[in-house]
C-alpha positions as CSV (number, residue, x, y, z in Angstrom):
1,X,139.9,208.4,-1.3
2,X,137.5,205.5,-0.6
3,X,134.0,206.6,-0.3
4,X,130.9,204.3,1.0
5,X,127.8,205.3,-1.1
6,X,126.0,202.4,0.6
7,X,126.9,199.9,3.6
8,X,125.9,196.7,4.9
9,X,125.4,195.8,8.4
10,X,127.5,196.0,11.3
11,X,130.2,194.1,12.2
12,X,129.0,193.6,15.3
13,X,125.8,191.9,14.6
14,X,127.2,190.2,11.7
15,X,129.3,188.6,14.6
16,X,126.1,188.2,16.9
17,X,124.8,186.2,14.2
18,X,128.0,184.0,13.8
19,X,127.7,183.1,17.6
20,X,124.0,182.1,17.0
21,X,124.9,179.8,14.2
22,X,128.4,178.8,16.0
23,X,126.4,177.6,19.4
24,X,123.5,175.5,17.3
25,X,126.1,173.7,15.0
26,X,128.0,172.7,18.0
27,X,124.6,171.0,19.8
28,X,124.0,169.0,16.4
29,X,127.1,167.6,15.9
30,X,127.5,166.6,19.8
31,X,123.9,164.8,19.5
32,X,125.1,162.9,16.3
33,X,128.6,161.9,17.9
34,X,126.5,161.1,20.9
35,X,123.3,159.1,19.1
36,X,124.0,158.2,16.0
37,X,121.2,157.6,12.9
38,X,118.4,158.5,15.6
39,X,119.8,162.3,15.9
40,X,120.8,162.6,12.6
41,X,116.8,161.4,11.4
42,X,115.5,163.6,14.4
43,X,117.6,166.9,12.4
44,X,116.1,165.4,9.3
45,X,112.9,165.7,10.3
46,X,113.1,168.7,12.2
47,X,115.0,170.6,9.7
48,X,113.6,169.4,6.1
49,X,110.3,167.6,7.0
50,X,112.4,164.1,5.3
51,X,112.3,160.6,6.9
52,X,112.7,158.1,4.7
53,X,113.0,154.4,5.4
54,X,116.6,154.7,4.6
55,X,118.3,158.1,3.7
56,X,120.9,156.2,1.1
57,X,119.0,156.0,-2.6
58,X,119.3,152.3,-4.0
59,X,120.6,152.2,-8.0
60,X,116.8,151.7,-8.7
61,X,116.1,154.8,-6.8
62,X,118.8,156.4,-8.5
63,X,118.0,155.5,-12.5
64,X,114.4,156.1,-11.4
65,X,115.7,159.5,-11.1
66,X,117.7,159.8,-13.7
67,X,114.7,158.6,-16.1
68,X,112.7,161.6,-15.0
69,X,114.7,163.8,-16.3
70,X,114.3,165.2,-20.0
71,X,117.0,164.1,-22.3
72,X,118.2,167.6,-23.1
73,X,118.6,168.3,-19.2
74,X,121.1,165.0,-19.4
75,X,123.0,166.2,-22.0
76,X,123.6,169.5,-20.9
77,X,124.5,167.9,-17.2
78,X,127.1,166.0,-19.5
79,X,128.3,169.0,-21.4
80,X,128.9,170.8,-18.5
81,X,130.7,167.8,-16.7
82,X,133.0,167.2,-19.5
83,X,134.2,171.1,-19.2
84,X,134.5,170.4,-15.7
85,X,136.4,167.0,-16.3
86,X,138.9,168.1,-18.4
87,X,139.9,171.8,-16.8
88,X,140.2,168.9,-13.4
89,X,142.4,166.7,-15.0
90,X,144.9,169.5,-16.9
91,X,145.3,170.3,-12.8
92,X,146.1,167.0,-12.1
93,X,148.2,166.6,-15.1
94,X,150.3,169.6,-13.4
95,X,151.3,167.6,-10.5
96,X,154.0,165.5,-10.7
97,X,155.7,163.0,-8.9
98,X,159.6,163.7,-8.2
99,X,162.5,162.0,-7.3
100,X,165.8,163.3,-7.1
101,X,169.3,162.8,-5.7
102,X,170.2,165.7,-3.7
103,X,173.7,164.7,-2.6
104,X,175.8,161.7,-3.7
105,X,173.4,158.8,-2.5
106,X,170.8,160.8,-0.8
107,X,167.7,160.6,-2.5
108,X,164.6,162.4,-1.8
109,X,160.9,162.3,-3.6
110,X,157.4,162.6,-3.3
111,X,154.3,161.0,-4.5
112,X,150.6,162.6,-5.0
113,X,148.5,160.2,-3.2
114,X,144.6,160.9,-3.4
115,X,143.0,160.6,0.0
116,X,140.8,157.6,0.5
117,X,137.4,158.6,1.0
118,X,135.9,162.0,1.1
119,X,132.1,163.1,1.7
120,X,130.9,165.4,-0.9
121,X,127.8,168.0,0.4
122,X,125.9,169.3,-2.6
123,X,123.2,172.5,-1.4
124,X,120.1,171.9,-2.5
125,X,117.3,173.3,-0.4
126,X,116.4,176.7,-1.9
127,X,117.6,175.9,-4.7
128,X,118.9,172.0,-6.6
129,X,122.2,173.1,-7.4
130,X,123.2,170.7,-9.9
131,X,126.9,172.5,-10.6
132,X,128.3,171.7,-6.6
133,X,128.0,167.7,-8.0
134,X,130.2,168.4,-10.4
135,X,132.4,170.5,-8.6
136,X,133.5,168.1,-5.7
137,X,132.3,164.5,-6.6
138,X,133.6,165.0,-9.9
139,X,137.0,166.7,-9.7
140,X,137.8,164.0,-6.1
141,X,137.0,161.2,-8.8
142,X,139.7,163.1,-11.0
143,X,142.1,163.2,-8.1
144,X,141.6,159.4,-7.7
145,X,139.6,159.2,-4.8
146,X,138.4,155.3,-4.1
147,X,135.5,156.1,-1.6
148,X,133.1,159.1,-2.2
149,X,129.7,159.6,-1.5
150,X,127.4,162.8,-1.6
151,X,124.6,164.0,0.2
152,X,121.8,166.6,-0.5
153,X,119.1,167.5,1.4
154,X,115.3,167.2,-0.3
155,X,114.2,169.5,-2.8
156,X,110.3,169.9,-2.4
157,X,109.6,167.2,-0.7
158,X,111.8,164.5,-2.1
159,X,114.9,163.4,-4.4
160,X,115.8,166.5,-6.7
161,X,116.2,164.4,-9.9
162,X,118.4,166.9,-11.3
163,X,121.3,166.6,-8.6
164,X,120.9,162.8,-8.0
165,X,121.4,162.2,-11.8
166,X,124.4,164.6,-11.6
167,X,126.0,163.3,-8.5
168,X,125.5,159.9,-10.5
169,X,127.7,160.9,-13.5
170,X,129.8,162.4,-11.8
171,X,130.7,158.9,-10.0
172,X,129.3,159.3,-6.3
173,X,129.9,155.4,-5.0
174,X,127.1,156.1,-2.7
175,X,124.4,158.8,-3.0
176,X,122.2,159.8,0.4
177,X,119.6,162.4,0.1
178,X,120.3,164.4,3.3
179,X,121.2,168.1,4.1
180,X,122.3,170.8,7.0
181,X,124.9,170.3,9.5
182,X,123.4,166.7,9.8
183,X,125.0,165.2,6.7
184,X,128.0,167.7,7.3
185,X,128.4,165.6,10.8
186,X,127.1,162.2,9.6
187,X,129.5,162.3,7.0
188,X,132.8,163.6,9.2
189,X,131.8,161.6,12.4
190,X,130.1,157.9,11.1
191,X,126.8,156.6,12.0
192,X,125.4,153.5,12.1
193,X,125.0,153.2,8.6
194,X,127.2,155.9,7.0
195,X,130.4,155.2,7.1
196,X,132.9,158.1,8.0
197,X,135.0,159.6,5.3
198,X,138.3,161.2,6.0
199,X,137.3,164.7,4.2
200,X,134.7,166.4,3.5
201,X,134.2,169.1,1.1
202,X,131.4,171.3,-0.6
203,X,129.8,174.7,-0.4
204,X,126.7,175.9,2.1
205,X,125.3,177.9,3.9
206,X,126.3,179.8,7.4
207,X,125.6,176.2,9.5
208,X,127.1,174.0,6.7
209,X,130.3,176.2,6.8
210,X,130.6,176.6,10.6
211,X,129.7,172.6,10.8
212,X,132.7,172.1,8.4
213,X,135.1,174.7,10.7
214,X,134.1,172.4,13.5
215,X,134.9,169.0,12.5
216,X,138.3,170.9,10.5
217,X,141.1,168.5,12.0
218,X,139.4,165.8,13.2
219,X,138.6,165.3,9.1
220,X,139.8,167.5,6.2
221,X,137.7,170.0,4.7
222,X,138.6,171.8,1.1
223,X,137.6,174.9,2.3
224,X,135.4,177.7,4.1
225,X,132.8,178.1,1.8
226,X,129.9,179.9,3.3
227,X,127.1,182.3,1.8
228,X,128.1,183.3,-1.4
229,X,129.9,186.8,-2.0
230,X,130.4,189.1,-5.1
231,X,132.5,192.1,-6.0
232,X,131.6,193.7,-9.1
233,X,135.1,196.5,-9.7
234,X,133.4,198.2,-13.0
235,X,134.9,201.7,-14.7
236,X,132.7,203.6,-16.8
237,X,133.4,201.5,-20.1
238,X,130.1,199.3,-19.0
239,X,126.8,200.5,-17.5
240,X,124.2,200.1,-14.8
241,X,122.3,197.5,-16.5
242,X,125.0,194.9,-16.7
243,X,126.6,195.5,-12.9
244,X,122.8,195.4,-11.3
245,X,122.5,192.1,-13.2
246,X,125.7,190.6,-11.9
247,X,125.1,191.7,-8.0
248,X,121.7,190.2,-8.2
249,X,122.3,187.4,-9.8
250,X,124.5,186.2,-7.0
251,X,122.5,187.9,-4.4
252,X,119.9,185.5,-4.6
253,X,122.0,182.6,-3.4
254,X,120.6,183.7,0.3
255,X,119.8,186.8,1.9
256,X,123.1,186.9,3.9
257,X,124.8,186.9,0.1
258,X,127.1,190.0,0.1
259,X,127.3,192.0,-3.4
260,X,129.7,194.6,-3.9
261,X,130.5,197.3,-6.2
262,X,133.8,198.7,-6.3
263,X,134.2,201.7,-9.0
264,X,135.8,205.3,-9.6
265,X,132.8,206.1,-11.4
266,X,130.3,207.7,-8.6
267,X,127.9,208.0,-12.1
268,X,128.4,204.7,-12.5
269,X,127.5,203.7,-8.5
270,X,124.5,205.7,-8.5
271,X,123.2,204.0,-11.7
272,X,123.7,200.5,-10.4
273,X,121.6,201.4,-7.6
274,X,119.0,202.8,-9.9
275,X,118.7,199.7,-11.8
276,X,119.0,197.2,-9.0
277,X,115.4,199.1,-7.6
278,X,114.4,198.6,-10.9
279,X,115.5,194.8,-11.7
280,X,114.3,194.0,-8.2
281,X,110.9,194.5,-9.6
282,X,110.5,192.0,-11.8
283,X,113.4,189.7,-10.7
284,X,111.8,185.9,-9.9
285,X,113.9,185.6,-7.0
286,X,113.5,189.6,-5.8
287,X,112.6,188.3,-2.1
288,X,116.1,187.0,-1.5
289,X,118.4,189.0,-3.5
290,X,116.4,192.1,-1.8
291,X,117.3,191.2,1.5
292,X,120.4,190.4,0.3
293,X,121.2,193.7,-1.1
294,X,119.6,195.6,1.8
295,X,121.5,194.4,4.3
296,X,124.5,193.1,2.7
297,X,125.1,195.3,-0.3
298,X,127.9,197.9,-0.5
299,X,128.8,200.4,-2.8
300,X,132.8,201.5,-2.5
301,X,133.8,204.8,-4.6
302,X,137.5,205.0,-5.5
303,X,139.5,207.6,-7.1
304,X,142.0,205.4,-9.0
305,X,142.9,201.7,-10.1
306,X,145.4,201.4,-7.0
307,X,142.6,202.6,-4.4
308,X,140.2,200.0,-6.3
309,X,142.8,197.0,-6.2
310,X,143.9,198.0,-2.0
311,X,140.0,197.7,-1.6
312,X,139.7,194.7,-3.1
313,X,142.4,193.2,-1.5
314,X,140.5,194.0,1.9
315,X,137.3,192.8,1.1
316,X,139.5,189.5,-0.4
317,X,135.7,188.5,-1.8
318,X,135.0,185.0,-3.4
319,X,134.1,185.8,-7.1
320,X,135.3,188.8,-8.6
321,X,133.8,190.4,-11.7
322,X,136.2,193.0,-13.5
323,X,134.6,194.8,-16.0
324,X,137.0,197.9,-17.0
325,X,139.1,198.8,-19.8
326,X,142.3,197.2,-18.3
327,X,140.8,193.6,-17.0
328,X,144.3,192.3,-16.6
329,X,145.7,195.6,-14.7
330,X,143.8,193.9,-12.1
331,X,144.6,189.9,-12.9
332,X,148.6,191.3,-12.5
333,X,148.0,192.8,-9.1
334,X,145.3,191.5,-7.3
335,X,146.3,188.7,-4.3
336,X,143.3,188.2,-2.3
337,X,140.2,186.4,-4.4
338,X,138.7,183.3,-4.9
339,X,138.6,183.4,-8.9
340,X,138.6,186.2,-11.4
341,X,136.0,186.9,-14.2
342,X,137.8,189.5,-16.7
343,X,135.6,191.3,-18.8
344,X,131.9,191.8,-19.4
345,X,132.2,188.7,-21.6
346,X,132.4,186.4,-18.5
347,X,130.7,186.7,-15.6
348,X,130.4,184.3,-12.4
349,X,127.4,182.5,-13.3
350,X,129.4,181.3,-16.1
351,X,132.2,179.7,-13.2
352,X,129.6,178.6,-11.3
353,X,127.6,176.3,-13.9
354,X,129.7,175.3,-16.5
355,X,133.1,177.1,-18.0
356,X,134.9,174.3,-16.3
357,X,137.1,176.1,-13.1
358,X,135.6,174.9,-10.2
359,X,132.9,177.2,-8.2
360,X,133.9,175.9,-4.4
361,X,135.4,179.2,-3.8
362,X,137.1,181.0,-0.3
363,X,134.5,183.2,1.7
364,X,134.6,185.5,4.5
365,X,138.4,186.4,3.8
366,X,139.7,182.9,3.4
367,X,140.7,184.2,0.1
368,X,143.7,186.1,2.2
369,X,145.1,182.6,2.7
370,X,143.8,179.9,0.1
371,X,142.3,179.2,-3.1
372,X,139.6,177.5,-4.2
373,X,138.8,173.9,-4.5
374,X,140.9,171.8,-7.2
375,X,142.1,167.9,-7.5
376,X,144.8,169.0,-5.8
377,X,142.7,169.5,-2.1
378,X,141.9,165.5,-2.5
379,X,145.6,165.2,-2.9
380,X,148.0,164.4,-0.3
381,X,152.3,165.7,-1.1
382,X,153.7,162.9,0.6
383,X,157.7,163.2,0.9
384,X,160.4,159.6,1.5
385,X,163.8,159.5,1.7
386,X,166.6,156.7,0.7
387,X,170.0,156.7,1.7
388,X,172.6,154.6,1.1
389,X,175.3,153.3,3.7
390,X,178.2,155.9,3.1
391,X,176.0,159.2,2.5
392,X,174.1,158.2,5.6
393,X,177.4,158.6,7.9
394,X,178.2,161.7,5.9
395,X,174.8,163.3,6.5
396,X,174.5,161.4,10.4
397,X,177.8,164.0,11.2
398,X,175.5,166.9,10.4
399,X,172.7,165.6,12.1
400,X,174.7,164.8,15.6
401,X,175.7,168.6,15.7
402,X,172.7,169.9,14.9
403,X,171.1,167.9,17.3
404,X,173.4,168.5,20.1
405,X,172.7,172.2,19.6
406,X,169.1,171.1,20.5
407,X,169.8,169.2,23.0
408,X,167.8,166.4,21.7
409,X,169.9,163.1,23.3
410,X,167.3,160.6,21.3
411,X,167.9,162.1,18.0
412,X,171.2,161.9,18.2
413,X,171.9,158.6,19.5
414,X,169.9,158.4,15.8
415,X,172.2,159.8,14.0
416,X,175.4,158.2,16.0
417,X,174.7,154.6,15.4
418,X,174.7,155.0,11.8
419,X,178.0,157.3,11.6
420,X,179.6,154.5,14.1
421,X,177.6,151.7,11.6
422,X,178.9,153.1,8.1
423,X,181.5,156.0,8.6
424,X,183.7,153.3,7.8
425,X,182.8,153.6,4.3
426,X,183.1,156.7,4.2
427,X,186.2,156.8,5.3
428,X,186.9,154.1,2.5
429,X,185.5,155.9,-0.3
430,X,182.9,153.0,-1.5
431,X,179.9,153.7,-3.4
């Protein structure tokens, strides 16, 4: 039986607050289609207090960044790049190209082909999250992306050195400091002076990730990735302590950050929520992970591992934290997550900064119906076809019938004029 020990809040005002952000996205992206670089600095302003005489850094702009930050900070922005870099390019490395011959001279293929320019949104106005550079600039690059430029939004005030020298090594062609739905739009759309890409990808908050379902089709986007979520499934082999630490430290992305903890252990539910009053105390970023847990938290009782993985399968969360003495009991039957952490060893903030698998993850239940970002979301699976004159009036027979049963007249006229055209070589045997 599945017991509630604690709830968030209601569906139905977390779908009054998804209209809200739903009707003000659509007004900003109709203003930028409609005025360009004037509505897009007129969000700016509005939204992050930032008008600069041009939102794109120059390369002195850029290395003047770069050189204010302390050598250490470089290296481990390098470090964690190169983890990054290489888990990006075994994915790449796992897609091949194919060609084959299917029939007697019918011969089918397809070829990876990287998309040609894609607009990379790194978050950065709580917090300067470094990681999302890596995780999107970096991993198109590995793709083979031509064009890509990034955009954050101003981090007190100005250029957050941190993320501008990490979007540089990560090989942004063009770097533009400039958040929200604006450089979402901006971006998808075209202005003036930003050239539209044809995807765009990144995490965000609520109005970044309804900005990105909006302008889905006209561009591509890699994924809905909205407010960051957790699901901590724990058994009684860990304690309080190390579950409270794991909610919160992904509660304070935002205070509409869901955290989750799914156990069969009611002892262990009730001490997670002792120790979360507790660590909320003295936490640095209490304010927001409080909220957070107030009105997104849930604790979710189970009786057995099958309960526990049904549950999590219907909450289908973005990062999942298993912490029980059979991690891979989940890992073999689990189908709805956006990555798996597997033991107290691990834990998300590991994904997030630096192991190397990418941290642009599914949220509110995309995980039902995609993973999360990799190379192969920059990639496009393009199929061809060759055919050579005597398999082509073989196959053209086929393709008349089947036609016909459509009643499609065009197609089969297709098909016709090649059966009239090379049957004859059929008929002769020729290769």
């Amino acid at each position: 039986m599945v017991r509630f020990l604690k709830q968030g809040i209601s569906a139905a005002d977390d779908a009054a607050e998804q209209t809200k952000v739903r009707s003000t996205v659509e007004g900003i992206i109709a203003d930028i289609e409609k005025r360009g670089d004037a509505a897009v600095r007129e969000m700016s302003e509005k939204f992050d207090k930032w008008s600069p005489p041009s939102f794109r850094l120059t390369e002195a702009e850029i290395q003047a960044n770069i050189a204010a930050m302390s050598p250490r900070d470089v290296e481990d922005i390098k470090f964690a790049q190169t983890q990054i870099r290489n888990f990006a390019q075994i994915q790449r490395d796992s897609m091949k190209d194919v060609e084959v011959e299917t029939l007697p001279g019918i011969i089918l293929g397809h070829k990876n082909l990287p998309v040609n320019s894609v607009g990379c949104y790194v978050p950065g106005g709580k917090y300067p999250l470094v990681a999302s550079a890596h995780m999107t600039i970096l991993t198109a690059k590995v793709a083979g992306v031509p064009r890509v430029i990034a955009c954050a939004p101003p981090f007190q005030g100005k250029p957050a050195p941190a993320i501008v020298t990490a979007m540089h090594l990560a090989g942004a062609d063009e770097i533009y400091v400039l958040g929200g739905v604006q450089a979402i739009a901006a971006m998808a759309v075209g202005t003036e002076t930003i050239r539209a890409t044809d995807m765009v990808a990144g995490p965000g908050n609520a109005y970044v990730a309804e900005a990105k379902r909006q302008l889905a089709g006209r561009v591509g986007i890699d994924l809905f990735a909205g407010p960051t979520e957790t699901l901590v499934i724990a058994d009684d082999t860990v304690d309080g302590e190390i579950c409270a630490t794991d909610l919160l430290g992904q509660a304070e992305h935002g205070p509409n950050s869901p955290a989750i903890l799914l156990t069969n252990s009611e002892k262990l539910a009730l001490d997670t929520m002792k120790a979360i009053e507790e660590q909320l105390k003295v936490l640095p970023t209490a304010a927001i992970a409080g909220q957070a847990w107030k009105d997104y938290g849930q604790v979710i009782v189970c009786d057995t591992y099958d309960e526990m993985v049904a549950e999590a399968d219907r909450i289908a969360s973005e990062h999942v934290q298993v912490m029980t003495k059979d991690p891979d009991y989940f890992l073999n039957r689990m189908t709805n997550y956006g990555a798996l952490f597997l033991g107290p060893e691990t834990n998300v903030s590991f994904g997030d900064k630096v192991i190397g698998t990418n941290h642009t993850l599914p949220t509110r239940k995309a995980a039902r119906y995609t993973g999360g970002l990799w190379v192969g979301k920059f990639i496009k699976t393009c199929t061809y076809q060759k055919v050579k004159p005597e398999a082509s009036a073989m196959i053209g027979e086929y393709c008349s019938r089947l036609c016909a049963i459509e009643g499609f007249a065009g197609h089969k006229a297709q098909a016709d004029i090649r059966v009239a055209r090379y049957g004859h070589l059929k008929k002769e045997g020729h290769r």
